[in-house]
ZABADO-502795 format. One record per atom (N, C-alpha, C): residue number from 1; x negated, y, z; residue in one letter; atom name. Coordinates in pm, 1 decimal, always signed. Layout:
+-----+----------+----------+----------+------+------+
| pos |        u |        v |        w | code | site |
+-----+----------+----------+----------+------+------+
| NUM |        X |        Y |        Z |    a |   CA |
...
+-----+----------+----------+----------+------+------+
END
This chain:
+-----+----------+----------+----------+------+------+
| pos |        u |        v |        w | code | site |
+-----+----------+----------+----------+------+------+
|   1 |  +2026.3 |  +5641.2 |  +6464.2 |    x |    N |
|   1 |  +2153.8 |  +5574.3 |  +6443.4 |    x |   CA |
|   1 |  +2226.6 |  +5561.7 |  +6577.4 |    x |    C |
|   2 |  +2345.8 |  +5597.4 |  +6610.6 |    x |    N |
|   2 |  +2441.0 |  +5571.0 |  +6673.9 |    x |   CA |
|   2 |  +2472.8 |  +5433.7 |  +6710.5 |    x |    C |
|   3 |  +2513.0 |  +5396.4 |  +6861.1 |    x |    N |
|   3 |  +2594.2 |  +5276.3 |  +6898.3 |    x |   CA |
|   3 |  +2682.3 |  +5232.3 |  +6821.6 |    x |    C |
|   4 |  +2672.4 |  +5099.9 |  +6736.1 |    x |    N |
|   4 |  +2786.3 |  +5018.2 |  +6681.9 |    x |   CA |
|   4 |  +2938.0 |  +5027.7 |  +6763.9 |    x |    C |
|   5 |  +3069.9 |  +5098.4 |  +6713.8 |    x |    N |
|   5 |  +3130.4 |  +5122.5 |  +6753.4 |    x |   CA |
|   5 |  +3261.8 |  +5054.9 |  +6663.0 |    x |    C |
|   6 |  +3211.1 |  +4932.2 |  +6559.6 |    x |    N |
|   6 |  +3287.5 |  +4858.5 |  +6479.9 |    x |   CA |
|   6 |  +3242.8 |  +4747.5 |  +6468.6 |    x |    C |
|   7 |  +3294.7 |  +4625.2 |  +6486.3 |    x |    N |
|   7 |  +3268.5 |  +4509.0 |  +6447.6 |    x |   CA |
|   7 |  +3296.7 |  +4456.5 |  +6331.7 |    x |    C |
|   8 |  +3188.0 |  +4396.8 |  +6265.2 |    x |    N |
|   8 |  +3144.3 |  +4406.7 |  +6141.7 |    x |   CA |
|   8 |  +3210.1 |  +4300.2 |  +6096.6 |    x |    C |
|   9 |  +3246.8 |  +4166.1 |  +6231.6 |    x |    N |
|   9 |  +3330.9 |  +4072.7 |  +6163.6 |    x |   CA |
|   9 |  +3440.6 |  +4095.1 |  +6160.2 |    x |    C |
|  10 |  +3525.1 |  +4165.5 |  +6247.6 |    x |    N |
|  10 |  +3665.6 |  +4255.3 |  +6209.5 |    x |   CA |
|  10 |  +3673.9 |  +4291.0 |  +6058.0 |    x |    C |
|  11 |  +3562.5 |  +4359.1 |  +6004.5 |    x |    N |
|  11 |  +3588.8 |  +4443.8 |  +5873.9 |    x |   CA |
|  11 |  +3571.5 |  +4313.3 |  +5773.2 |    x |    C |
|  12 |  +3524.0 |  +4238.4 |  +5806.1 |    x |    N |
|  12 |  +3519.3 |  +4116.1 |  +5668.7 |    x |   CA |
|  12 |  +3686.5 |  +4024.4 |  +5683.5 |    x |    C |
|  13 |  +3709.7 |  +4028.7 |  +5837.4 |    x |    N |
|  13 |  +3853.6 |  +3981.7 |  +5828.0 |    x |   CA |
|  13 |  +3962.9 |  +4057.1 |  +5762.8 |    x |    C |
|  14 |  +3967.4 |  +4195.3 |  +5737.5 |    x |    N |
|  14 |  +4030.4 |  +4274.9 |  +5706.0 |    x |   CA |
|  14 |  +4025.4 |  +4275.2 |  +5567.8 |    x |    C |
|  15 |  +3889.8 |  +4297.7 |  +5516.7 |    x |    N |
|  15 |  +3831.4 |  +4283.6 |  +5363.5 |    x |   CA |
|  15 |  +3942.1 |  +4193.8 |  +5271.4 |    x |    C |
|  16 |  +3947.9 |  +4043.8 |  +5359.3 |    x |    N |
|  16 |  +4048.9 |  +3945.4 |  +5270.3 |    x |   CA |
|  16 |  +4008.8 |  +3914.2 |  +5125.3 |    x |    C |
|  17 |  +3945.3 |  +3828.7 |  +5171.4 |    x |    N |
|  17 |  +3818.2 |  +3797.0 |  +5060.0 |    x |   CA |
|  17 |  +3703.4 |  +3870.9 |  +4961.8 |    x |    C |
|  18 |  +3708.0 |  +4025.1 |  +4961.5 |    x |    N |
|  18 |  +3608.2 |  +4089.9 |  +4935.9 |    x |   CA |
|  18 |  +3463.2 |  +4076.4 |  +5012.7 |    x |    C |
|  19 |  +3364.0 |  +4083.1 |  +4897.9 |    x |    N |
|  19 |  +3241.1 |  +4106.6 |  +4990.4 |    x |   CA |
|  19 |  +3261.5 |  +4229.5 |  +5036.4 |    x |    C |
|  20 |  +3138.2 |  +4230.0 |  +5104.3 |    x |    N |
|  20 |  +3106.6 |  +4368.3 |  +5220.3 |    x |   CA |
|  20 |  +2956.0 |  +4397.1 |  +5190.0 |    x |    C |
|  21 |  +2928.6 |  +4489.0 |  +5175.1 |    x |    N |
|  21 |  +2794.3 |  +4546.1 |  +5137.9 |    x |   CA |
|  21 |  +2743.3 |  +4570.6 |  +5272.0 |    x |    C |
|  22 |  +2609.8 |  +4509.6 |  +5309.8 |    x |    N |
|  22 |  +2515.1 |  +4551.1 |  +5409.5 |    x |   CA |
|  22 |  +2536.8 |  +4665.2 |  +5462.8 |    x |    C |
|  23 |  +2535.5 |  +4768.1 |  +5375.2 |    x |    N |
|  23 |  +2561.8 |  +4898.0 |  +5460.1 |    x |   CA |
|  23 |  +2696.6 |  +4986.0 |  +5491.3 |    x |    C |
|  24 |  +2757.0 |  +4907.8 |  +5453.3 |    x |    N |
|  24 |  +2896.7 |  +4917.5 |  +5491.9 |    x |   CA |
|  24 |  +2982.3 |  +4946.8 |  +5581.9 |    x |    C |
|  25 |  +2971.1 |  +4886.7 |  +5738.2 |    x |    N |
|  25 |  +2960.9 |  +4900.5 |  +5870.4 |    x |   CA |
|  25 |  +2895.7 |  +5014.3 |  +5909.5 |    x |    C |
|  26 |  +2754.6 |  +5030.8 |  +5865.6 |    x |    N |
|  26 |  +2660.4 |  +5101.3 |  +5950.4 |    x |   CA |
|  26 |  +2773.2 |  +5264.6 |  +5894.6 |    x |    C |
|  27 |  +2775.5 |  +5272.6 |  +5720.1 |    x |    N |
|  27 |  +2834.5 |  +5406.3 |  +5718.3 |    x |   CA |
|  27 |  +3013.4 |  +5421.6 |  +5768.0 |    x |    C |
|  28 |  +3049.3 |  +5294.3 |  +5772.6 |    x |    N |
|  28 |  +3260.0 |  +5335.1 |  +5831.7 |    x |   CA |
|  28 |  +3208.3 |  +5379.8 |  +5998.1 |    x |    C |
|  29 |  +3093.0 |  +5275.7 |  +6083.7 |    x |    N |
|  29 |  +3073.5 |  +5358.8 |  +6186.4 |    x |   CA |
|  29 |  +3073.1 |  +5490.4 |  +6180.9 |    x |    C |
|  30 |  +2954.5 |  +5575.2 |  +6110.4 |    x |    N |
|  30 |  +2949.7 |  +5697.3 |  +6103.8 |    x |   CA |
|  30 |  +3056.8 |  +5763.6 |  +6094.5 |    x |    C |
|  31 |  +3167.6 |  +5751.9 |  +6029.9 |    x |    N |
|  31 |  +3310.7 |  +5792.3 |  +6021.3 |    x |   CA |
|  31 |  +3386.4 |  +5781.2 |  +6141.6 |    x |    C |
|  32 |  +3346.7 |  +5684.8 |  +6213.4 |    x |    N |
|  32 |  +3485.0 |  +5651.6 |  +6318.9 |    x |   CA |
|  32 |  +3405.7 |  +5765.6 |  +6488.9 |    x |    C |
|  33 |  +3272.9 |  +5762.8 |  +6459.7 |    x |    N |
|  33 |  +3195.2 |  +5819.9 |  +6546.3 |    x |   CA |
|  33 |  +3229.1 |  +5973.6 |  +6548.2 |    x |    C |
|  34 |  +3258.3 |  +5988.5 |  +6413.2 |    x |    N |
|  34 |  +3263.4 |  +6162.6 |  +6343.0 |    x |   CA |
|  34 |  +3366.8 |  +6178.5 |  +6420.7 |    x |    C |
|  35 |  +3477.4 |  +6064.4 |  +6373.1 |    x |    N |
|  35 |  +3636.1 |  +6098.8 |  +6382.2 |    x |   CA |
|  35 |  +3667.0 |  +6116.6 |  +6554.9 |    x |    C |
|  36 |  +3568.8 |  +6051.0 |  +6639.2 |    x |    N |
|  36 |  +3571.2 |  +6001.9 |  +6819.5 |    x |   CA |
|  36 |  +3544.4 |  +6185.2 |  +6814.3 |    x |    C |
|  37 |  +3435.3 |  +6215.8 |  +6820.8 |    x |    N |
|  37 |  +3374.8 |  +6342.0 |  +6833.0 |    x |   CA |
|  37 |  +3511.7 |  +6458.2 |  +6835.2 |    x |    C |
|  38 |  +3539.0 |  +6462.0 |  +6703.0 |    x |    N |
|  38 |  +3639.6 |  +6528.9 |  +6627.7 |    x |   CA |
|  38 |  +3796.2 |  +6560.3 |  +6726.1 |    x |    C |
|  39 |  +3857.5 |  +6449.7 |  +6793.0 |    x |    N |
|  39 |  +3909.3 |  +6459.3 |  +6875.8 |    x |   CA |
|  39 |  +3892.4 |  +6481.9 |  +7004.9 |    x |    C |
|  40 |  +3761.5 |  +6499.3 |  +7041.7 |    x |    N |
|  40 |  +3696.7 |  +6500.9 |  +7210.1 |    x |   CA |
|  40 |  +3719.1 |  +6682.6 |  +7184.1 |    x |    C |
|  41 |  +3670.4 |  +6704.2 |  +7048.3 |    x |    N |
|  41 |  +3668.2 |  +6869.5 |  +7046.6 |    x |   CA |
|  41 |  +3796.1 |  +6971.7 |  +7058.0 |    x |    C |
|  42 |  +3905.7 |  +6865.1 |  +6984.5 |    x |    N |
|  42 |  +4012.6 |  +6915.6 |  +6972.4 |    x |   CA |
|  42 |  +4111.7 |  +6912.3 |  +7098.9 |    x |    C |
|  43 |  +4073.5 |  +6789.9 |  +7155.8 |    x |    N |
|  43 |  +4154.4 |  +6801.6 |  +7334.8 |    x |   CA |
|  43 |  +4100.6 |  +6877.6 |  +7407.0 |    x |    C |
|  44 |  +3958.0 |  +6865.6 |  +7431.9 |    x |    N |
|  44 |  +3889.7 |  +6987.1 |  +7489.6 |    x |   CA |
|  44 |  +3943.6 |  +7104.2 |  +7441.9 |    x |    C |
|  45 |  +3984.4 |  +7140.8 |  +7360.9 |    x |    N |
|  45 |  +3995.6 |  +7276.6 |  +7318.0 |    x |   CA |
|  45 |  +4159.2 |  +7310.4 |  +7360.8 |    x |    C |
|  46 |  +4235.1 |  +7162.4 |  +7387.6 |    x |    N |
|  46 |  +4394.7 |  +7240.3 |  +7417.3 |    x |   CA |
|  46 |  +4372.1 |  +7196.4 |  +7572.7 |    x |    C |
|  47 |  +4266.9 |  +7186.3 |  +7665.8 |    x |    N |
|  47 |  +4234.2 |  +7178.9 |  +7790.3 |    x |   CA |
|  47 |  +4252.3 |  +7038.2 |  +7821.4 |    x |    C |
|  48 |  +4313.1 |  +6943.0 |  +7729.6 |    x |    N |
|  48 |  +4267.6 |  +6827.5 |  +7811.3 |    x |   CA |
|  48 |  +4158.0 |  +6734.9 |  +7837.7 |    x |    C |
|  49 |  +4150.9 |  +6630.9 |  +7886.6 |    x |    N |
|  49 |  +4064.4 |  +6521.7 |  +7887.1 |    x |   CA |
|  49 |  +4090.4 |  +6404.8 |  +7868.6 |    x |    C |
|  50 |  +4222.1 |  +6363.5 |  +7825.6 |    x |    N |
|  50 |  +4208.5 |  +6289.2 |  +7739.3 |    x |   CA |
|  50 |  +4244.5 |  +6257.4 |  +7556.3 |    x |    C |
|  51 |  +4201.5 |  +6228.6 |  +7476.1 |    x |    N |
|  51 |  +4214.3 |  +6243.2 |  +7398.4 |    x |   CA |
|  51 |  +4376.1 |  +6149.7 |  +7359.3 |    x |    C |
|  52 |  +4424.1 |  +6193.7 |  +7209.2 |    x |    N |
|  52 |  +4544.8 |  +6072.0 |  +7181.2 |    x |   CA |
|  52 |  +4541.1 |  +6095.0 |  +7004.9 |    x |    C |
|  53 |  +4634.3 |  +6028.4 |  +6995.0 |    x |    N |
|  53 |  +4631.8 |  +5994.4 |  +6858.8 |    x |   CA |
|  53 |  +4651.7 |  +6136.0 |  +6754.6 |    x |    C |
|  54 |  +4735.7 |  +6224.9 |  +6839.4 |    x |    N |
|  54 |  +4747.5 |  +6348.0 |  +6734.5 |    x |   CA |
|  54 |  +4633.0 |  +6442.3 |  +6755.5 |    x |    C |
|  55 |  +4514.4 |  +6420.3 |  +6826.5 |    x |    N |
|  55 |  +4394.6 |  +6473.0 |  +6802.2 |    x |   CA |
|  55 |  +4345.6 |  +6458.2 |  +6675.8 |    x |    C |
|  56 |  +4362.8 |  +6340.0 |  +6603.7 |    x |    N |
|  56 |  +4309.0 |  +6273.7 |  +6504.6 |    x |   CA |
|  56 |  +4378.1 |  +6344.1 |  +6345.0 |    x |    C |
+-----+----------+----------+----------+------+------+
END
């Protein structure tokens, strides 16, 4: 498993009165980790170093 890269009480503030399933966090991390990756590849690839929002 990957470094927590979401705070889990953020996502229950957001939720707005929904529960949140235990594993919930652990898999939107996996997504936001995918999505970090995803843009490191795509700036790298138009030569930069840093990434921005239209990587995404």
């Amino acid at each position: 498993m990957t470094e927590m890269v979401v705070v889990r009480s953020k996502i229950k503030e957001l939720a707005e009165g929904m529960n949140v399933a235990g594993d919930f966090a652990e898999h939107l991390n996996e997504e936001v980790v995918s999505l970090i990756k995803k843009a490191c590849e795509r700036a790298k690839a138009n030569k930069r170093s840093t990434i921005q929002a239209r990587d995404l």
